[in-house]
C-alpha positions in Angstrom: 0.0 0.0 0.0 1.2 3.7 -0.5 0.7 6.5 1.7 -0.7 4.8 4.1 -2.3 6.7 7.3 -2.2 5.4 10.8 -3.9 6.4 13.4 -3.1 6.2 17.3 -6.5 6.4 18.7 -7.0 7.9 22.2 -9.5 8.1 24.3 -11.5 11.4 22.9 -11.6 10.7 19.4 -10.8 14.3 18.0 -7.1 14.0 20.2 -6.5 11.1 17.7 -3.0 11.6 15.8 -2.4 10.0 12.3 1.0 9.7 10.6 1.6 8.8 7.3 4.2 5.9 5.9 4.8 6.1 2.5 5.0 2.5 1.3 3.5 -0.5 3.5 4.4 -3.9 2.2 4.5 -7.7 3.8 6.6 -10.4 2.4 5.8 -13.5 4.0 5.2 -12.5 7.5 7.7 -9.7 8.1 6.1 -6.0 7.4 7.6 -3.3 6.0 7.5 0.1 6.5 9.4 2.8 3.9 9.7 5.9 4.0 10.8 8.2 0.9 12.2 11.3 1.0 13.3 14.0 -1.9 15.6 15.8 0.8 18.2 14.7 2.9 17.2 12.4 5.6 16.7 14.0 9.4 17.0 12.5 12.6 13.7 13.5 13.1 12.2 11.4 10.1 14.6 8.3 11.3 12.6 8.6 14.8 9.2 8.6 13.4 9.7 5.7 11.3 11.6 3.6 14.1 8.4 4.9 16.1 5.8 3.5 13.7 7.5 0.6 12.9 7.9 -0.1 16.3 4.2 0.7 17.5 2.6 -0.6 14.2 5.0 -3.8 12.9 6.3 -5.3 15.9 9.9 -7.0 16.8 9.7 -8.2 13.3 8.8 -5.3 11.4 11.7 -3.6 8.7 12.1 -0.2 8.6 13.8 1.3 5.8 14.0 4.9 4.3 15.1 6.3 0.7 16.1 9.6 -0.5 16.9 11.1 -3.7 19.9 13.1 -1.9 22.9 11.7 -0.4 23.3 11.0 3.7 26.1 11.8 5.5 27.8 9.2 8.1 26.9 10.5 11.0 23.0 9.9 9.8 23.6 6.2 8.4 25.4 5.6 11.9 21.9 6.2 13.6 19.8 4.8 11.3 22.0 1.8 12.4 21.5 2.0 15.8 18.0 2.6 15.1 17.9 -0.9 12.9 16.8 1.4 9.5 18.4 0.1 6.4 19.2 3.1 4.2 19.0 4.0 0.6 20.3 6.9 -0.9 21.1 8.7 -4.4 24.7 6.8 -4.2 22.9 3.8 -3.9 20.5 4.4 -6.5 23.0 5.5 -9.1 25.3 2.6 -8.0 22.1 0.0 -8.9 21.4 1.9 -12.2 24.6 1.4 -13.1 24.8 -2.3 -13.1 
């Protein structure tokens, strides 16, 4: 599914926040959660999708995010701790490449 909406219901219905993943996918059992970006990727978009993932996918869930701009070290080194593969323009033009 694309742009998928979730919702984390509370108890008075209009306090409800939604948040939106970009790409939802399963293969097999294991869900996936992707997040695409056309800027550089932010520590706060690597926390919301470890947040979803986590709330919405369980221990078994895949986050990964991709973005048309290149990310810098310090960024790949947290989406690492954060267990977020990454995808980036390098990697993009490496794979059209071949």
């Amino acid at each position: 599914k694309c742009s998928v909406i979730l919702e984390w219901e509370s108890e008075d219905a209009q306090k409800n926040v939604y948040n939106e993943v970009d790409v939802m996918t399963v293969q097999g059992v294991t869900p996936y959660f992707i997040s695409c970006k056309a800027c550089k990727i932010n520590t706060y978009a690597l926390n919301e999708l470890e947040i979803l993932r986590n709330r919405f996918g369980g221990e078994g869930a895949v986050a990964m995010i991709v973005s048309t701009e290149t990310c810098n070290s310090a960024t790949r080194m947290r989406a690492a701790a954060l267990n977020i593969q990454v995808v980036d323009l390098n990697d993009i033009r490496q794979e059209l490449a071949t």
